[in-house]
OpenMM code with the backbone's topology and positions (N, CA, C; nanometers):
from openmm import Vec3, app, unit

residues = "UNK UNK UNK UNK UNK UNK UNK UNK UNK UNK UNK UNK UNK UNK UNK UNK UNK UNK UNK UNK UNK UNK UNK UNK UNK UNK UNK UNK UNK UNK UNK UNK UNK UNK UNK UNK UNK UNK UNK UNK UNK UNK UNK UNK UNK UNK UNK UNK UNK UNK UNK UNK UNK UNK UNK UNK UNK UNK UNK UNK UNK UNK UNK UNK UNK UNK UNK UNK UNK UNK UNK UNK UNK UNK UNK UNK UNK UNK UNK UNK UNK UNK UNK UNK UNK UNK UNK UNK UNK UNK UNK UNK UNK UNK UNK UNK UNK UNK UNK".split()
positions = [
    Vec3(0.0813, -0.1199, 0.0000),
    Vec3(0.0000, 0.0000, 0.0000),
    Vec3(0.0861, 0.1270, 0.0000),
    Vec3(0.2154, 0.1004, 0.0880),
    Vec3(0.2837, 0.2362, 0.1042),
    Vec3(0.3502, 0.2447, -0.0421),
    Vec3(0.4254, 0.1400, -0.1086),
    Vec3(0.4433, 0.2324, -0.2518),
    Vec3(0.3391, 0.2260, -0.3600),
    Vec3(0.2546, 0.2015, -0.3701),
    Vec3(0.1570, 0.2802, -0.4280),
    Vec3(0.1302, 0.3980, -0.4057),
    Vec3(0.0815, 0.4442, -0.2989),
    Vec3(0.0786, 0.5990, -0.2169),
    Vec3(0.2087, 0.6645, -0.3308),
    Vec3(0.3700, 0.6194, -0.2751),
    Vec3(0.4574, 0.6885, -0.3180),
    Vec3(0.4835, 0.6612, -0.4800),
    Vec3(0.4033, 0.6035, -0.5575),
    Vec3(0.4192, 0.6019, -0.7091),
    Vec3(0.3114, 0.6719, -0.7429),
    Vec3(0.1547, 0.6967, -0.7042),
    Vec3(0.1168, 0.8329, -0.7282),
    Vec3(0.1550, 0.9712, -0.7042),
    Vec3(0.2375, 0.9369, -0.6040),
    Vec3(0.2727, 1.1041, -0.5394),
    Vec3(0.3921, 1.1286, -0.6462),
    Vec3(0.4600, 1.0243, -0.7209),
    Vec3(0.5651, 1.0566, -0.7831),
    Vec3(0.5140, 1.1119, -0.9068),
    Vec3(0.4050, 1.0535, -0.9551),
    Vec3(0.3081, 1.0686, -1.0805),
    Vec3(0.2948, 1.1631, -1.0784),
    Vec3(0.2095, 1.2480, -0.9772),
    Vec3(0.1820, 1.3675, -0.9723),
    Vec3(0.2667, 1.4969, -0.9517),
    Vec3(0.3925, 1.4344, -0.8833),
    Vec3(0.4990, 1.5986, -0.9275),
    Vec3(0.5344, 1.5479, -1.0611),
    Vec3(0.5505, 1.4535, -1.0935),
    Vec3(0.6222, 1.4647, -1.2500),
    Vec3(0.5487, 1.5229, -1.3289),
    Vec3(0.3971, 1.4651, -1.3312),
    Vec3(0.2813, 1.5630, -1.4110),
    Vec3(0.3147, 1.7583, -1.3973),
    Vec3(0.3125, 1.7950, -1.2543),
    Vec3(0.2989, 1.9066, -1.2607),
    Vec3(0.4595, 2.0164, -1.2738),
    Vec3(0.5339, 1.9309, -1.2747),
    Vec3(0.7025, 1.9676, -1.3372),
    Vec3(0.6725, 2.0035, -1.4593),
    Vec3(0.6250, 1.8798, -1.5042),
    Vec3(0.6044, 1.8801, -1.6846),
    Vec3(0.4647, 1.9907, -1.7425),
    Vec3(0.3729, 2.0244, -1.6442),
    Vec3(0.3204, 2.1527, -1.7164),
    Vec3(0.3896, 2.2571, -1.7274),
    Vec3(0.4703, 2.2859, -1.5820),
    Vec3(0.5452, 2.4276, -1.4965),
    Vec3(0.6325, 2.4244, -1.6113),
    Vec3(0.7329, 2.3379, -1.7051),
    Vec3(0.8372, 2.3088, -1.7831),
    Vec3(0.7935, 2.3683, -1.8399),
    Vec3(0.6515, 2.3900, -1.9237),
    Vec3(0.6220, 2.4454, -2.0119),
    Vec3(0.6198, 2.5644, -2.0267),
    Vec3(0.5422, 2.6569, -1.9150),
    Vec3(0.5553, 2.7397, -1.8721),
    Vec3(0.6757, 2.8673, -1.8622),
    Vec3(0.7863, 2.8004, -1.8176),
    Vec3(0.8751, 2.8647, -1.8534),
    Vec3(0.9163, 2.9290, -1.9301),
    Vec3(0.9766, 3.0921, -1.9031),
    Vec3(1.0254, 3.1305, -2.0038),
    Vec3(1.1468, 3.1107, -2.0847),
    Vec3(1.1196, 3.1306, -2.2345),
    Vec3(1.2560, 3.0887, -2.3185),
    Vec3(1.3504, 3.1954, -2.3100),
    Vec3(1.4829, 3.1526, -2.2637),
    Vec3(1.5986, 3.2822, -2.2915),
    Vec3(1.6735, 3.3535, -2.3968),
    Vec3(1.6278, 3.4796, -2.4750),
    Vec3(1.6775, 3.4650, -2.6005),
    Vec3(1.7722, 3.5552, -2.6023),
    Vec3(1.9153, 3.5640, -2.6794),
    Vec3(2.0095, 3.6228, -2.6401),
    Vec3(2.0072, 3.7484, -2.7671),
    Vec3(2.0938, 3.8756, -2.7643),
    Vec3(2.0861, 3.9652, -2.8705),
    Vec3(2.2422, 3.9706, -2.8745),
    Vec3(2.2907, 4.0528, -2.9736),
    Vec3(2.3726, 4.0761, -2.9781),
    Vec3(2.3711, 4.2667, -3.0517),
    Vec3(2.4121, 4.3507, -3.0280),
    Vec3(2.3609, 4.4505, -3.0833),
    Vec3(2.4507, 4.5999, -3.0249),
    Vec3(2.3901, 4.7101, -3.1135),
    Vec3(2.4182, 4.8680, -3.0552),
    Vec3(2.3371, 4.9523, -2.9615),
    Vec3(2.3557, 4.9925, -2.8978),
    Vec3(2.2977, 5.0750, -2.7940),
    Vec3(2.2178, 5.1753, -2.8819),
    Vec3(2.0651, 5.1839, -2.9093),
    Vec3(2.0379, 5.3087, -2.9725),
    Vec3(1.9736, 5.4222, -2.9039),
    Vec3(1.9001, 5.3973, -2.7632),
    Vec3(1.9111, 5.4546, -2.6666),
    Vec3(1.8911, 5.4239, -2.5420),
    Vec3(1.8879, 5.4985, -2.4621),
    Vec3(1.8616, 5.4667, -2.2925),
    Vec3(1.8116, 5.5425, -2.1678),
    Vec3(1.7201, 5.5104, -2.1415),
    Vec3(1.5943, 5.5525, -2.0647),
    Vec3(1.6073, 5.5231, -1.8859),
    Vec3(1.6847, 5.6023, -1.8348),
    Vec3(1.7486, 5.5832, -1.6719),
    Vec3(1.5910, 5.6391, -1.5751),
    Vec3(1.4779, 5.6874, -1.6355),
    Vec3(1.3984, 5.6832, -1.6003),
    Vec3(1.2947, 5.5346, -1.6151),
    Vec3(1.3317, 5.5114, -1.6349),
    Vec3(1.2439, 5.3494, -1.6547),
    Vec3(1.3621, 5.2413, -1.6702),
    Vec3(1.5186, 5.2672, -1.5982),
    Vec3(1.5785, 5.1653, -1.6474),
    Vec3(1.5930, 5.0686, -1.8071),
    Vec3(1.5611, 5.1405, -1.8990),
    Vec3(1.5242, 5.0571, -2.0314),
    Vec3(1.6542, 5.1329, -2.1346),
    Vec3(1.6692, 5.0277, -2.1931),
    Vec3(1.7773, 5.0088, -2.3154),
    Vec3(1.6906, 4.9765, -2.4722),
    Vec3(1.7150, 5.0736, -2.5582),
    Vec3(1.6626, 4.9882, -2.6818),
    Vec3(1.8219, 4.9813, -2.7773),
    Vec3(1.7892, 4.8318, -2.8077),
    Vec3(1.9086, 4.7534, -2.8672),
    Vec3(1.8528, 4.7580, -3.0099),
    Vec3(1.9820, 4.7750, -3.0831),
    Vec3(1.9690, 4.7657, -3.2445),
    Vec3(2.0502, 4.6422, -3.2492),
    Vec3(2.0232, 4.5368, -3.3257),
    Vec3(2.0696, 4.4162, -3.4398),
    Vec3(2.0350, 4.4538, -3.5581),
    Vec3(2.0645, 4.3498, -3.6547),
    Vec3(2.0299, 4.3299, -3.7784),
    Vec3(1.8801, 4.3196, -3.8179),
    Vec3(1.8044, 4.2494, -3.7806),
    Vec3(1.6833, 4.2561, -3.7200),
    Vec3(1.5692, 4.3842, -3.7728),
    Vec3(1.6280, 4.4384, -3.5991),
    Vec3(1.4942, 4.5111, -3.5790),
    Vec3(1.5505, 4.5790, -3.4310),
    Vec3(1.4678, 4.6926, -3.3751),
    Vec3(1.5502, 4.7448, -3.2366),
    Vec3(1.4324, 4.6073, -3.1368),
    Vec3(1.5378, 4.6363, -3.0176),
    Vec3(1.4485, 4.5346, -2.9181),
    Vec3(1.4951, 4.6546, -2.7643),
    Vec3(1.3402, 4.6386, -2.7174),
    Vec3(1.3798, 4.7362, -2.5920),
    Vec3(1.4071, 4.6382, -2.4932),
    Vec3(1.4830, 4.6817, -2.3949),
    Vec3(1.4786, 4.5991, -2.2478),
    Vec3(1.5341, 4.6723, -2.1438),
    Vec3(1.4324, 4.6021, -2.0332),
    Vec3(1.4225, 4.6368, -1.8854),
    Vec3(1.5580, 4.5903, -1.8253),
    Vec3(1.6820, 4.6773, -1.8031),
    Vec3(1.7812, 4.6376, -1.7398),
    Vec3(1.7815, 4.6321, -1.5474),
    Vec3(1.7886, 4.4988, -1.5168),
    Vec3(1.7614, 4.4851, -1.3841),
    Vec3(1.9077, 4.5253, -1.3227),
    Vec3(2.0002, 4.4697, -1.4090),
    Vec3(2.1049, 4.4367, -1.2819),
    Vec3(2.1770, 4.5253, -1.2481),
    Vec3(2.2186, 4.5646, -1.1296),
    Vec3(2.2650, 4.7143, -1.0369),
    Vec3(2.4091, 4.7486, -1.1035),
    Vec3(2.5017, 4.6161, -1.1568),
    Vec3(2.6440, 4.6149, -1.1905),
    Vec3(2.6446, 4.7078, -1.3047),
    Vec3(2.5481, 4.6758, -1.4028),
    Vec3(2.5446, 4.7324, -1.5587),
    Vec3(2.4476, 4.8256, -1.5282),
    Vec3(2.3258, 4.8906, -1.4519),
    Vec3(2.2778, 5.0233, -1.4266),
    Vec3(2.3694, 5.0831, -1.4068),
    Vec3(2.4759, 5.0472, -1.2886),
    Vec3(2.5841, 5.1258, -1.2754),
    Vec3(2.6757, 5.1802, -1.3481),
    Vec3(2.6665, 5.1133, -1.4650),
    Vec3(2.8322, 5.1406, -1.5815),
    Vec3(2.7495, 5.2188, -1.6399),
    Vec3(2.5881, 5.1988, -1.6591),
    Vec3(2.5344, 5.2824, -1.7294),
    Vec3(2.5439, 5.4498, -1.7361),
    Vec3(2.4951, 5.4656, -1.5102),
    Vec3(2.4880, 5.5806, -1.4729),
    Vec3(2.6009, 5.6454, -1.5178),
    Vec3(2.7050, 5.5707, -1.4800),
    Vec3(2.8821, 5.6241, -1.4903),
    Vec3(2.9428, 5.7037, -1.5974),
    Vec3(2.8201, 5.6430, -1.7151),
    Vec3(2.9377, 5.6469, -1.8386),
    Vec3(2.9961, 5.5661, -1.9491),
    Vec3(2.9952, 5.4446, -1.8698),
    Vec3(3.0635, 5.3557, -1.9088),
    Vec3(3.0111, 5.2312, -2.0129),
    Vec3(2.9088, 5.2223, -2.0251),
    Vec3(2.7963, 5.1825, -2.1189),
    Vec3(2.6963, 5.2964, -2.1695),
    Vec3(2.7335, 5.3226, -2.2924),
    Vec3(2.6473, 5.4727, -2.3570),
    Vec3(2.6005, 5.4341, -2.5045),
    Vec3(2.5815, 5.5684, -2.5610),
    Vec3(2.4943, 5.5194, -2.6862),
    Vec3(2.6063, 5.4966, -2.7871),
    Vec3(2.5487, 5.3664, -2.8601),
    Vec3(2.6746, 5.3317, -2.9570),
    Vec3(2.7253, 5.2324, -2.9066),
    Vec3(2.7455, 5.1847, -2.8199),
    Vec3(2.8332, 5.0805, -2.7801),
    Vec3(2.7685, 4.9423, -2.8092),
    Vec3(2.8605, 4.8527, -2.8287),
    Vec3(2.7848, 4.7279, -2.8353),
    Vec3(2.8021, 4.6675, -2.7233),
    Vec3(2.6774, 4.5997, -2.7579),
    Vec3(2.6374, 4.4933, -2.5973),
    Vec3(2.5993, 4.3438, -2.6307),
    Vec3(2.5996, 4.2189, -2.5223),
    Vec3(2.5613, 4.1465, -2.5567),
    Vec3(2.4708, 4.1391, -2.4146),
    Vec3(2.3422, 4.0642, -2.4749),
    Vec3(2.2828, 4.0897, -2.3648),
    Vec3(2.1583, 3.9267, -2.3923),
    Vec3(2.0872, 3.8923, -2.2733),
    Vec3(1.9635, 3.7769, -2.2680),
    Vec3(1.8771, 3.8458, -2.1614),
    Vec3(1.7673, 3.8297, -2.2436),
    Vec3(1.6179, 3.8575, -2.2008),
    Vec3(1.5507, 3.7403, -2.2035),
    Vec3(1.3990, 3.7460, -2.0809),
    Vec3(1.3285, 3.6999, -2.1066),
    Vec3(1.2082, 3.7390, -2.0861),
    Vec3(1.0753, 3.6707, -2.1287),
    Vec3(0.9881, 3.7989, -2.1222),
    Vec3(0.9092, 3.8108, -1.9469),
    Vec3(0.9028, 3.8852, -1.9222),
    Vec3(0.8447, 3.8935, -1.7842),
    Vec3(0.7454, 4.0094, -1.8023),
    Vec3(0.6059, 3.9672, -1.6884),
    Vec3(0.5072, 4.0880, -1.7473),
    Vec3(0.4878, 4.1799, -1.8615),
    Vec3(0.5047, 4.0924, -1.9629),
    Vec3(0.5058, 4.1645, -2.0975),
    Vec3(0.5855, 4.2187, -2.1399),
    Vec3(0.7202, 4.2578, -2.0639),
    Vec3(0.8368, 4.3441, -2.1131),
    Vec3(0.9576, 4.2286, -2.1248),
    Vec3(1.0226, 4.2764, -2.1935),
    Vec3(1.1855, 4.1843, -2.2340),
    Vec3(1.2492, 4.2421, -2.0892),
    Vec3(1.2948, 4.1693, -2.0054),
    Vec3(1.3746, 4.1968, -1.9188),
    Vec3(1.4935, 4.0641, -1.9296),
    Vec3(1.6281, 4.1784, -1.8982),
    Vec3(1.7718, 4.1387, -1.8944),
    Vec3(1.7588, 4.0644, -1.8060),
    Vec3(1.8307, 3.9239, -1.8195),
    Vec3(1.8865, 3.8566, -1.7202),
    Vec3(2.0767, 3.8548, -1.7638),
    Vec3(2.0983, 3.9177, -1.8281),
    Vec3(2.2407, 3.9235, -1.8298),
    Vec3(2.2866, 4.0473, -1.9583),
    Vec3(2.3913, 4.1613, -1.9572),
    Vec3(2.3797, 4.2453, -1.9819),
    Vec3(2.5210, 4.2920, -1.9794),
    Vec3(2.5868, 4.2819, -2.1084),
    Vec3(2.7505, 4.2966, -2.0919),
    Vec3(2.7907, 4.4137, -2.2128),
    Vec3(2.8840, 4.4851, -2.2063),
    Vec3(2.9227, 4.5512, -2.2901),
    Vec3(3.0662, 4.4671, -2.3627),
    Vec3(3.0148, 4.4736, -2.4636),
    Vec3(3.1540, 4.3741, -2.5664),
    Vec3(3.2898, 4.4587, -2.5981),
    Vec3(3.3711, 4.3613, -2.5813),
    Vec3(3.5171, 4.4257, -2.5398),
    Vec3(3.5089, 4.5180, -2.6745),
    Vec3(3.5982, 4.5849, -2.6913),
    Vec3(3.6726, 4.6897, -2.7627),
    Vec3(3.5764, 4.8200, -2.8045),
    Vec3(3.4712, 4.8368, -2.7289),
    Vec3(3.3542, 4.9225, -2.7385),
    Vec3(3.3902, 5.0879, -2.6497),
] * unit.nanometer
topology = app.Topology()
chain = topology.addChain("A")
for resn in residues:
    res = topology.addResidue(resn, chain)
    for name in ("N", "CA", "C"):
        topology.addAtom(name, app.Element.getBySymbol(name[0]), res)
């Protein structure tokens, strides 16, 4: 009786892993130019080949290079978003060497 109990209970997180899996957001990476930047809303819009892509820069390291100076318009960046509440937000956010 007791592993039965524990082969449904296993059934059932695997079931609900495998919806949540779905769920998840996909991480998509850019590669691109700075075309501008918005320190009132934290936001970056990135130029590629493409098309521009805006994003919500979270992280305090690269706000910071931002405030500084040190990441400005023109520069290239490499950066991964994913989508959160409808906006592209950075989960990683680098300025590419020789920029």
């Amino acid at each position: 009786m007791k592993a039965s109990k524990f082969v449904k209970g296993f059934m059932v997180a695997i079931t609900c892993i495998a919806l949540f899996a779905g769920v998840a957001a996909a991480e998509e990476e850019i590669k691109g130019k700075i075309k501008s930047i918005d320190l009132s809303t934290d936001t970056v819009v990135l130029m590629d080949k493409a098309s521009d892509t805006t994003l919500v820069v979270q992280d305090k390291a690269a706000l910071d290079q931002i405030k500084a100076g040190k990441i400005k318009v023109g520069n290239k960046v490499k950066a991964k978003y994913i989508q959160k509440d409808g906006k592209n937000t950075a989960t990683y956010f680098k300025k590419l060497p020789g920029c």
